[in-house]
C-alpha positions as CSV (number, residue, x, y, z in Angstrom):
1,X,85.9,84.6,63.1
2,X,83.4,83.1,65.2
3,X,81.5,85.6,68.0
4,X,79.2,83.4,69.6
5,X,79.6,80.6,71.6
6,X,76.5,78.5,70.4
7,X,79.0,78.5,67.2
8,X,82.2,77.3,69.0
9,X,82.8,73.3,68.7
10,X,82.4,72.8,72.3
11,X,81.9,69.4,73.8
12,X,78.2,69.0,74.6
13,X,79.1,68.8,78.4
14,X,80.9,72.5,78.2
15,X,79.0,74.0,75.9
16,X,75.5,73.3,78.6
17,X,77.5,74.5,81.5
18,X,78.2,77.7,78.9
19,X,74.4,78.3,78.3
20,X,73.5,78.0,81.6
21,X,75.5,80.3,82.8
22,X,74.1,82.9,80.0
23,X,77.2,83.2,78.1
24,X,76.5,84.2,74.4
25,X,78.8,86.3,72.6
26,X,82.6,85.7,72.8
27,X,84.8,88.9,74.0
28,X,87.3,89.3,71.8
29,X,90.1,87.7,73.8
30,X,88.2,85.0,74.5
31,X,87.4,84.7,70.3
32,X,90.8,85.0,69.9
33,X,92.3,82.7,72.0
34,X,90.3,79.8,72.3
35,X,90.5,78.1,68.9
36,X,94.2,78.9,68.6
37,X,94.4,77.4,72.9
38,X,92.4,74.1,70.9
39,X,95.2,73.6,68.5
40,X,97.4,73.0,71.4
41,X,100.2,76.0,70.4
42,X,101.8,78.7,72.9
43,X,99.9,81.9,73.4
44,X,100.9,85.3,74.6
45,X,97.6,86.9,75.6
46,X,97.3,91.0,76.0
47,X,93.9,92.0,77.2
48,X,92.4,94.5,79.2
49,X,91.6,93.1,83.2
50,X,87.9,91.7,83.0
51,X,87.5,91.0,79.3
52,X,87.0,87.5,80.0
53,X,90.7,85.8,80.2
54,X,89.3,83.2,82.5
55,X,87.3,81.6,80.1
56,X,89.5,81.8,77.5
57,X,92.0,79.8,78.6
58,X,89.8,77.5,80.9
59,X,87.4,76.3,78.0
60,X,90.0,74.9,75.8
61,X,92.2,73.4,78.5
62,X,88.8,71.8,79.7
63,X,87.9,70.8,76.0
64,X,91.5,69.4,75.6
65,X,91.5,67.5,78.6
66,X,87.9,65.4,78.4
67,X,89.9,62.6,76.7
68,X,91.3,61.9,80.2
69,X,87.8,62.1,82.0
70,X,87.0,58.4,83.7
71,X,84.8,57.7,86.7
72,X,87.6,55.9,88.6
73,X,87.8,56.6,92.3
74,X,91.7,55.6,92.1
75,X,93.7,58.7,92.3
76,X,95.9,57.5,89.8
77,X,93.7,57.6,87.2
78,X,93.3,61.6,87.9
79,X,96.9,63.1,87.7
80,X,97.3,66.4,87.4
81,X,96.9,67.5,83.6
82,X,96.7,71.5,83.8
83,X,98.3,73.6,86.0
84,X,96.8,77.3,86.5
85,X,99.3,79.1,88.7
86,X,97.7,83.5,90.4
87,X,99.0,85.8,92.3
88,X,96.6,86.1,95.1
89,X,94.8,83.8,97.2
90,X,91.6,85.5,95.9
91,X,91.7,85.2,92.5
92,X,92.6,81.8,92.7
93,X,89.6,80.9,94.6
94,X,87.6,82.8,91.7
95,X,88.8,81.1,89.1
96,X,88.5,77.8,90.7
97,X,85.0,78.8,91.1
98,X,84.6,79.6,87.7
99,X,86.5,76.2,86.6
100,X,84.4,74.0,88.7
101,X,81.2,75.5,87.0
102,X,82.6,74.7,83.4
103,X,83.1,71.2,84.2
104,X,80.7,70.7,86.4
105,X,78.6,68.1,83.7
106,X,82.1,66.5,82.7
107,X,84.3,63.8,85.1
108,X,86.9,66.1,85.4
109,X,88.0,66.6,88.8
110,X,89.5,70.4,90.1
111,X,91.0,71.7,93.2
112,X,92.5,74.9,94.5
113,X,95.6,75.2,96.9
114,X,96.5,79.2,98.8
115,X,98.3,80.2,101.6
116,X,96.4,81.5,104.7
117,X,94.7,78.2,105.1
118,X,95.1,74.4,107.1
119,X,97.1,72.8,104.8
120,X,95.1,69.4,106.1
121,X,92.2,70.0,103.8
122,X,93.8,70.8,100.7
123,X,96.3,68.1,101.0
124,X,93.1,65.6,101.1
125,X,92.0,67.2,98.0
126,X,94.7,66.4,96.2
127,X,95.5,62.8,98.0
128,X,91.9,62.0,95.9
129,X,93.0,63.1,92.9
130,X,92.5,65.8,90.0
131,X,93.2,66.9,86.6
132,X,92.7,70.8,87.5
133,X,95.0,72.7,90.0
134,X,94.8,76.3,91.0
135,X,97.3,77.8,93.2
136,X,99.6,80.3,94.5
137,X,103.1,79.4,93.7
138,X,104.1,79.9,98.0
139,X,101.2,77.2,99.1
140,X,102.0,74.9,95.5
141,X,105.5,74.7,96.5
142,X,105.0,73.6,100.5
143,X,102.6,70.7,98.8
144,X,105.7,69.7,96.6
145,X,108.0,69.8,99.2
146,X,105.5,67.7,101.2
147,X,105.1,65.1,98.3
148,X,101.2,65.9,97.9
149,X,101.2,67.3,94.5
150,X,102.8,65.5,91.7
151,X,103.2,67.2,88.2
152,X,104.8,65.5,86.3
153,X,102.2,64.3,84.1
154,X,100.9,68.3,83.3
155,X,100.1,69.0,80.1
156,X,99.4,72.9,80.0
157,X,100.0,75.1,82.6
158,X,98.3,79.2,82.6
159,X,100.4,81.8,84.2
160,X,97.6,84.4,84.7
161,X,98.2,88.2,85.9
162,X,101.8,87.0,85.2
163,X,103.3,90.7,85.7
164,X,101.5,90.9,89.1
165,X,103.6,87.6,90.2
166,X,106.8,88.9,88.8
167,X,105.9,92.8,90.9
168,X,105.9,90.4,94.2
169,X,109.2,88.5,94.0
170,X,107.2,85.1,92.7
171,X,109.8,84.3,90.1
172,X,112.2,82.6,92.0
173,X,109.0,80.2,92.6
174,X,107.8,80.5,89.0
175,X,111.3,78.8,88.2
176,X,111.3,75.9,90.9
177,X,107.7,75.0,90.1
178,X,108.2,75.1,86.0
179,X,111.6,72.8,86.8
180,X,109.4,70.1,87.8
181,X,107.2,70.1,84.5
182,X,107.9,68.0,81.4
183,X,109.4,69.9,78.9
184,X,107.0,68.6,77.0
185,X,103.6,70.9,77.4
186,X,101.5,73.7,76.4
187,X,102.5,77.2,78.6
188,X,99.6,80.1,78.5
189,X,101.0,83.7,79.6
190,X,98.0,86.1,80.4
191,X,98.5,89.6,81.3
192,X,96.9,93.3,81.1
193,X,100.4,95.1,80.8
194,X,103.2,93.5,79.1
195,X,106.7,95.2,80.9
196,X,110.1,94.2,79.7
197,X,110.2,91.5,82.2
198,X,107.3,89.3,81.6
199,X,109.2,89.4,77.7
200,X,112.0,87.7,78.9
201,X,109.5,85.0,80.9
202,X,107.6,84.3,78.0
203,X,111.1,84.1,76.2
204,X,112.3,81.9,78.7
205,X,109.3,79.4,78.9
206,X,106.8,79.7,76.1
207,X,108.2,78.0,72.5
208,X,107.0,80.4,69.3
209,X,103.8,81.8,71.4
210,X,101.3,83.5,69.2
211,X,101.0,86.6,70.7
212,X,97.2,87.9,71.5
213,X,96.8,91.1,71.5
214,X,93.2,92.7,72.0
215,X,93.6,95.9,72.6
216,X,97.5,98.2,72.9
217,X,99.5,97.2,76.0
218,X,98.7,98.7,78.9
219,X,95.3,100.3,77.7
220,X,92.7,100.8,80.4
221,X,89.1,99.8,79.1
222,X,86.7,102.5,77.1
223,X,83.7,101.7,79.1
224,X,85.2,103.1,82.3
225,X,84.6,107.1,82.4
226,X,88.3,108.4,84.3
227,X,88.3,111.4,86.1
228,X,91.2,113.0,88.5
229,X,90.1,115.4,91.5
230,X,91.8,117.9,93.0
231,X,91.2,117.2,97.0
232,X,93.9,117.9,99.7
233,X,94.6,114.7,102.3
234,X,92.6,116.1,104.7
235,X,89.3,116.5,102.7
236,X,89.7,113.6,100.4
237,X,86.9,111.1,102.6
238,X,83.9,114.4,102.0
239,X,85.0,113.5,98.4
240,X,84.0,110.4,97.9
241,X,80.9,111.1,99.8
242,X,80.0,114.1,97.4
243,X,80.4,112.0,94.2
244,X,79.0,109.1,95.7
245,X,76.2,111.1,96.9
246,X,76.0,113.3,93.3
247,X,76.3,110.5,91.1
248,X,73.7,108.0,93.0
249,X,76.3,105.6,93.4
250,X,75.2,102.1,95.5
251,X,78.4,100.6,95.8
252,X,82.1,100.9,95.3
253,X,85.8,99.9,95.4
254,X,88.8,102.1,97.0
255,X,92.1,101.7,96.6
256,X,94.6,102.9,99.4
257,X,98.2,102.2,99.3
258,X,99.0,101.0,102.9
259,X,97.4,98.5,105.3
260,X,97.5,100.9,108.2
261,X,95.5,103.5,105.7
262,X,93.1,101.1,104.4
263,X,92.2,99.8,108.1
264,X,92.1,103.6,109.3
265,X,89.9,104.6,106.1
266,X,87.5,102.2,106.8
267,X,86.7,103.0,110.1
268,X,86.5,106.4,109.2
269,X,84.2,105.5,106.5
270,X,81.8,103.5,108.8
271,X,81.4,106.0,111.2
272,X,80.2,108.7,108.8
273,X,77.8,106.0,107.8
274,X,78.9,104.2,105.1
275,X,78.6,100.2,105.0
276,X,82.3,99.7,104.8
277,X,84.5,96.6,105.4
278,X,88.5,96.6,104.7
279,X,90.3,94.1,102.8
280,X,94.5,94.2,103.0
281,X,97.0,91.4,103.4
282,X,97.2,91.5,107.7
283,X,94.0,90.0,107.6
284,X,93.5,86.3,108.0
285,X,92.5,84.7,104.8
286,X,88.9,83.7,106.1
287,X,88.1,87.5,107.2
288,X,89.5,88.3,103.7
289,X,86.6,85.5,102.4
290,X,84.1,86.7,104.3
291,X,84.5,90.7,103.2
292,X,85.0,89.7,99.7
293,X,81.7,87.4,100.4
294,X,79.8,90.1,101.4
295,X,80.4,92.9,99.3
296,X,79.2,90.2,96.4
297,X,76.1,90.1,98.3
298,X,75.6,93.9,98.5
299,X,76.2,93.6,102.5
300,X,78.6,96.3,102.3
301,X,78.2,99.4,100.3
302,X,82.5,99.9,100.3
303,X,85.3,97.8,99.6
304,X,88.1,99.6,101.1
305,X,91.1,97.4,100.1
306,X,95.0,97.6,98.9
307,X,96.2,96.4,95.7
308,X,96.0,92.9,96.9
309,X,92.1,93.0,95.3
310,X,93.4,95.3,92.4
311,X,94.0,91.7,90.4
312,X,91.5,89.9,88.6
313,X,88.5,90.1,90.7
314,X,85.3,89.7,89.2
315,X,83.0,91.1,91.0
316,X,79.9,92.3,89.0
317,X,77.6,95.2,88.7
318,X,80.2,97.8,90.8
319,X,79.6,100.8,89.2
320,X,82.7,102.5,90.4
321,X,86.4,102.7,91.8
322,X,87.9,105.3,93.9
323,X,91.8,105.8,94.1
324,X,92.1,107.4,97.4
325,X,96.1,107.1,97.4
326,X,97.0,107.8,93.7
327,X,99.3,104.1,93.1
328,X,102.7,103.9,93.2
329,X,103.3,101.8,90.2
330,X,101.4,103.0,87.8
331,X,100.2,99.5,86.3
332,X,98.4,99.1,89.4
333,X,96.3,102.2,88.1
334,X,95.0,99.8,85.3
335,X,94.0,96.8,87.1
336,X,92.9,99.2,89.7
337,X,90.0,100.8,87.4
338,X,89.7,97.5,86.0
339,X,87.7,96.4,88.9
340,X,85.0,98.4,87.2
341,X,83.2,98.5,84.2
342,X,83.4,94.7,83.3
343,X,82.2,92.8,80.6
344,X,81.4,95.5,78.3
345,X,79.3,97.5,81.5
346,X,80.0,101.2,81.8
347,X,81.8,102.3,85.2
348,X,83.5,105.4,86.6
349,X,87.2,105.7,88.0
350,X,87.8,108.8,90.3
351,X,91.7,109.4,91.3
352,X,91.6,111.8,94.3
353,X,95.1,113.8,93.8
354,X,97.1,116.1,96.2
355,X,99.7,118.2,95.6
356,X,102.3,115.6,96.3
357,X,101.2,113.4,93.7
358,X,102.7,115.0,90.5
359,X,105.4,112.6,89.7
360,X,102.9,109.5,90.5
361,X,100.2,111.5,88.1
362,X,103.1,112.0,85.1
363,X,103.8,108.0,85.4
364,X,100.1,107.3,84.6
365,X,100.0,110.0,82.0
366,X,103.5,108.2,80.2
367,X,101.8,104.5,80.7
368,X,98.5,105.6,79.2
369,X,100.4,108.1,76.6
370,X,98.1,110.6,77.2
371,X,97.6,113.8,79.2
372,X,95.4,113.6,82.5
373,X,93.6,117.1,83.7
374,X,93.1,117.6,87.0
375,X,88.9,118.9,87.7
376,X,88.1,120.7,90.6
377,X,85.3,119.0,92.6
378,X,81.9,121.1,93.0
379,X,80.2,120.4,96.4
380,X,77.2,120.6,97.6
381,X,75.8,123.8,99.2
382,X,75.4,121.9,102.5
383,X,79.1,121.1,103.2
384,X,80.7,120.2,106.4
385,X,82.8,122.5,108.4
386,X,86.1,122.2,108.5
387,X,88.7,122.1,105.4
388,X,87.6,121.2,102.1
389,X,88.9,118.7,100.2
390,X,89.1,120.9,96.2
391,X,93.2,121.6,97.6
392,X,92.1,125.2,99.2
393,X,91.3,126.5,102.8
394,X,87.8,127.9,102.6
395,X,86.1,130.0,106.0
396,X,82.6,129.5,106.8
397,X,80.1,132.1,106.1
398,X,79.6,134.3,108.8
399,X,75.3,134.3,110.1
400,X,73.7,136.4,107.8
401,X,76.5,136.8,105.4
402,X,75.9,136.2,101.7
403,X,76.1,132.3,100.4
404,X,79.5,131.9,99.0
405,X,81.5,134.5,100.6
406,X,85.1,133.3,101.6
407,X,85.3,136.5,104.5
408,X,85.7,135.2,108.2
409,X,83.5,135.3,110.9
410,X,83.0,138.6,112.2
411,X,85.2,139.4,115.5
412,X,84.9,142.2,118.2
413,X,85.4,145.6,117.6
414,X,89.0,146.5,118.6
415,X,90.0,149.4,120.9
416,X,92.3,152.1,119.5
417,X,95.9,151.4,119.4
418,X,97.4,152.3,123.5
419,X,94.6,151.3,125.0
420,X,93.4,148.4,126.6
421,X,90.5,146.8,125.7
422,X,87.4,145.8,128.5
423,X,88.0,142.1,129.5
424,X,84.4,141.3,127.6
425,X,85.5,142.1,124.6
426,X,89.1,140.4,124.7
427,X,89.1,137.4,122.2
428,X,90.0,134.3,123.4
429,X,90.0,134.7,127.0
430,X,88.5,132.0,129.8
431,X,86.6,133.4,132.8
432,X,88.8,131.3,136.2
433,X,86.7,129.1,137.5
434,X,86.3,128.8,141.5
435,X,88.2,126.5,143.3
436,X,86.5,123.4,144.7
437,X,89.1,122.6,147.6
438,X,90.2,125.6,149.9
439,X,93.4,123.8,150.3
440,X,94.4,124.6,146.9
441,X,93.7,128.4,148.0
442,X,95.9,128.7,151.0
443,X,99.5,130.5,150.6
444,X,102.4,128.0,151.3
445,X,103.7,127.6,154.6
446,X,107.3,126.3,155.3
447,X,107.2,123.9,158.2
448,X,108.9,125.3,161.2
449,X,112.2,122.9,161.3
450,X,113.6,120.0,158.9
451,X,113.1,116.7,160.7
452,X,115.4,113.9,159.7
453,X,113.7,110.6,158.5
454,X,113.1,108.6,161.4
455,X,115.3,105.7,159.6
456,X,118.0,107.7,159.4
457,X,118.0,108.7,163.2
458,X,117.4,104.9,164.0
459,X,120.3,103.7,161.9
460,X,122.5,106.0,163.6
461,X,121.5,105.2,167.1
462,X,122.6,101.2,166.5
463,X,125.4,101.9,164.4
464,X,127.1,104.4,166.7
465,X,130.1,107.0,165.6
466,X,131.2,106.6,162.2
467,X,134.9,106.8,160.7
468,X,135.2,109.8,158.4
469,X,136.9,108.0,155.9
470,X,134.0,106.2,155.0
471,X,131.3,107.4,152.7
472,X,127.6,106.9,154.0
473,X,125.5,105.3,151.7
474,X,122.3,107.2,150.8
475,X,119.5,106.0,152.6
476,X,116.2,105.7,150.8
477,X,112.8,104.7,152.2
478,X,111.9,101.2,152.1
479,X,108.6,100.0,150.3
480,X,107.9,97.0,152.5
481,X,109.7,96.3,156.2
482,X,111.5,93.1,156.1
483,X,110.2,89.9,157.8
484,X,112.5,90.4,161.3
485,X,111.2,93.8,161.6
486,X,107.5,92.7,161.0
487,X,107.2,90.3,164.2
């Protein structure tokens, strides 16, 4: 089987764009899949995240579809012909990206579509016309509904990260977007884990797949060094900066499990320092451009973010992913790390565990089927105060006292037991402070009689004797006189 690309029957028009970009040799999903993905049949893919699934299944489908290329300017003449359907609005703006460069020397026409955004601009995308859609199955289905996206001319459609869109409740959508296909067409099923779920899917919709499999289901990647740390909740932030500092690391993904956490963490982050930005799903899709934008430019040092970047991202040259909250499903620990170590590159994966993450630590040890050790973290000598993140309380060294003694700080000498020590030597104990005002020092003086409220005596001088068989209301003070009394 082939291994280089300069090898693969690529049209001249892909196989430029290829060299330009300085692809060379084939991963082995993408040597797998592509000539069967040219022969037009079903496939099943398994592959570990960033092994190259994107061009794997975009190559083909481009090489497939440069029959239809024409220079028209009538939208008819560009229908849509492939369909690639993602999970989150970010990964379906990188693989548009990565599309558009493919065919950039060709005719062929591509467009993305994602929630978060003016649907006005898409919607005149499509009006034009184009052979290549990306979208999110939410945002695909308003443009349906709205009559701007017509499919049934689609000849292959790519259900990438297909699990990922199943864990999110997408497969009501998946059903009501695949109901307006032709039976008739060529289905793609991409995935890093395969669960009992996407099985029945690809039962459902693919017809005699050939099933791709790279590497065993639910494998993380060998490139990517693992290690699990012992750190309580408290201490888990002077973790990360004692590996980042140990290991000379520049930049860095971490994982938290909760918006509120990952907005918290950041800010943490930054104000010990650290270049840090936050990515989770409260924030408007342009901020969530703009901090994926700049931690590609090596703006920011840390990408503190919740699963929603866990997917697909292909971010290069990060040499390292931090799981701050161990993850709830433990498929997300997979595409989590995965976010590292890309493309054959070496990376490192710390998990920062607490003693509340034992069951979430056996679910990764049953996915992976293998057992994980928890290391204790060595720090530096020059540690701040406070706890320590290695899951034990440690005391500071008393002045003079030996380097790595656990005793206290040394406290006053104590008097004998019955007797009372001097007031200097009583722990804890704050010296008064003189009192600025002498009011504040004067004894309390009760005033010589108890006037009644001059409204009271008022109201009783109008309204004259009164019956005692009628209750008094309670008179309270008035905020503001009324506007008869004022003249």
């Amino acid at each position: 089987m082939t291994s280089s690309f300069s090898n693969l029957s690529l049209a001249e028009p892909l196989a430029r764009a290829v060299a330009e970009m300085g692809y060379e040799s084939m991963t082995p999903i993408q040597a797998q899949a592509i000539p069967v993905v040219l022969t037009g049949k079903d496939v099943m893919g398994a592959a570990q995240t960033g092994t190259g699934k994107t061009a794997a299944f975009s190559l083909p489908l481009l090489q497939r579809l440069l029959k239809h290329e024409n220079s028209s300017t009538s939208p008819a003449r560009h229908p849509v012909r492939a369909l690639v359907l993602l999970p989150t609005r970010e990964l379906a703006d990188q693989v548009a990206q990565q599309i558009a460069l493919y065919a950039k020397h060709t005719k062929l026409r591509s467009t993305v579509v994602f929630g978060g955004m003016d649907m006005k601009p898409q919607t005149i995308e499509l009006k034009k016309g184009v052979e290549v859609l990306v979208a999110t199955p939410g945002r695909l289905l308003d443009h349906i509904e709205a009559k701007n996206a017509v499919l049934n001319q689609v000849e292959y459609v790519v259900l990438d990260e297909a699990d990922r869109m199943l864990d999110i409740g997408f497969l009501p959508d998946l059903q009501r977007i695949l109901s307006y296909l032709p039976k008739q067409r060529t289905t793609l099923l991409f995935s890093a884990t395969f669960s009992p779920e996407i099985k029945r899917l690809a039962g459902s919709y693919l017809q005699d797949p050939i099933t791709i499999e790279v590497a065993r289901p639910n494998e993380t990647a060998s490139t990517v060094e693992q290690h699990f740390y012992s750190a309580n909740d408290d201490g888990k932030r002077h973790a990360i900066h004692q590996v980042l500092k140990s290991r000379g690391i520049k930049q860095a993904f971490i994982f938290v499990n909760s918006k509120l956490g990952c907005a918290r963490l950041a800010r943490s982050l930054e104000r010990e320092g650290l270049k840090t930005t936050a990515l989770h799903g409260d924030k408007s899709q342009d901020e969530r451009l703009k901090a994926l934008d700049a931690f590609k430019q090596g703006a920011v040092d840390l990408l503190v973010c919740t699963d929603v970047a866990a997917r697909g991202l292909d971010i290069k040259d990060v040499p390292a992913v931090f799981n701050f909250d161990v993850p709830f499903n433990a498929e997300d620990y997979v595409h989590r790390i995965g976010r590292t170590g890309r493309a054959g590159a070496s990376g490192l994966a710390v998990t920062l565990v607490s003693g509340s993450d034992a069951r979430l630590v056996a679910d990764i040890e049953k996915l992976l089927k293998k057992k994980i050790e928890i290391e204790a973290l060595e720090y530096d000598e020059d540690r701040p105060r406070g706890r320590i993140n290695d899951g034990r309380r440690h005391w500071r060294e008393a002045e003079g006292a030996e380097e790595g003694s656990s005793a206290r700080p040394a406290s006053p000498e104590r008097a004998p037991y019955g007797e009372r020590a001097p007031r200097s030597q009583r722990g804890g104990f704050r010296t008064a402070q003189a009192s600025r005002d002498p009011f504040f020092d004067r004894p309390y003086e009760a005033p010589a009689a108890q006037a009644k409220p001059t409204w009271e005596v008022a109201e009783r001088a109008a309204t004259g004797r009164i019956s005692p068989n009628i209750k008094p209301k309670r008179k309270v003070a008035a905020l503001f006189k009324s506007s008869d009394t004022i003249s």
